[in-house]
Every structure is written in C-alpha cells, then in structure tokens.
C-alpha positions as CSV (number, residue, x, y, z in Angstrom):
1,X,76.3,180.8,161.6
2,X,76.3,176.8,161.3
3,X,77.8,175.2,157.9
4,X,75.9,171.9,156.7
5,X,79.0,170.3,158.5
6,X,78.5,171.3,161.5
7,X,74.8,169.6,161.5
8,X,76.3,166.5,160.3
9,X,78.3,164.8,162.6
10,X,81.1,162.9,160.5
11,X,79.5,159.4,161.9
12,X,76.2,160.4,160.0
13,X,75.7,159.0,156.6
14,X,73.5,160.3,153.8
15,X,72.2,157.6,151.1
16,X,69.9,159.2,148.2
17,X,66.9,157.0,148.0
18,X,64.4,158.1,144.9
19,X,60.7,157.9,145.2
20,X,59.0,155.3,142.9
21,X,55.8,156.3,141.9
22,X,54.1,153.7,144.0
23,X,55.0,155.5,147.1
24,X,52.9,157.6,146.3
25,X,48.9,158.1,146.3
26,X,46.6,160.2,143.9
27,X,47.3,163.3,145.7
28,X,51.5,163.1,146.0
29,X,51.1,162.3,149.6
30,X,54.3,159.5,150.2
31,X,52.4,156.3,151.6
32,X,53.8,155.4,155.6
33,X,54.9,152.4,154.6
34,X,57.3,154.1,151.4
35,X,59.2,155.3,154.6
36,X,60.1,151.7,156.1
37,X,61.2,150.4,152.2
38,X,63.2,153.5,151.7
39,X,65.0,153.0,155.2
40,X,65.8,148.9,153.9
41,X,67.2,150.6,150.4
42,X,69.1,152.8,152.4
43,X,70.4,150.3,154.8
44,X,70.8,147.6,151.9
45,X,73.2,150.1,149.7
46,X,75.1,151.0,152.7
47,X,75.9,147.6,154.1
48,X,78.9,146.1,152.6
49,X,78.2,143.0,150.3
50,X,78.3,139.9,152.0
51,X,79.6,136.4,150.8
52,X,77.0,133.9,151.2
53,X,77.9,130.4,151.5
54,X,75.8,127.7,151.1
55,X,75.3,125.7,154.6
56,X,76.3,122.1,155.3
C-alpha cells in the first residue's frame, strides 16, 4: 500500500490556496479562470521575495 509520501515526490510542493467567494458562481461551480489566479497565489507565496531596485 502507497503512503501520501510516496505520491509526492520530495521536489513537489503543496501551497494552500483558499477560495474567495468570487470564484465562485450561483451554483458553487469554481469559475475557469479562479484556476489561473489561484496558480499566480500559489506561485507568488512560493517565490522568495525579491529586492526591487529602482532603475537608472
């Protein structure tokens, strides 16, 4: 029998993202684009701050 660590490779990373309720329409269906936002949290909370410097 597989444990959840073998179906996670230790490369993969798991970021909770929450539904807002604007991903959602009358009927609880989650809208397609709720998918593409949630992958940009995802990716945004992941990333390591960066130091932005002003150019010139």
């Amino acid at each position: 029998m597989s444990t959840p660590a073998d179906l996670c490779p230790p490369h993969d990373v798991s970021v909770p993202i929450p539904l807002r309720w604007s991903d959602t329409d009358a009927f609880g269906h989650v809208d397609n684009t709720a998918f593409l936002r949630s992958f940009e949290d995802a990716r945004s909370r992941r990333s390591p701050p960066r130091a932005w410097a002003p150019a010139g």
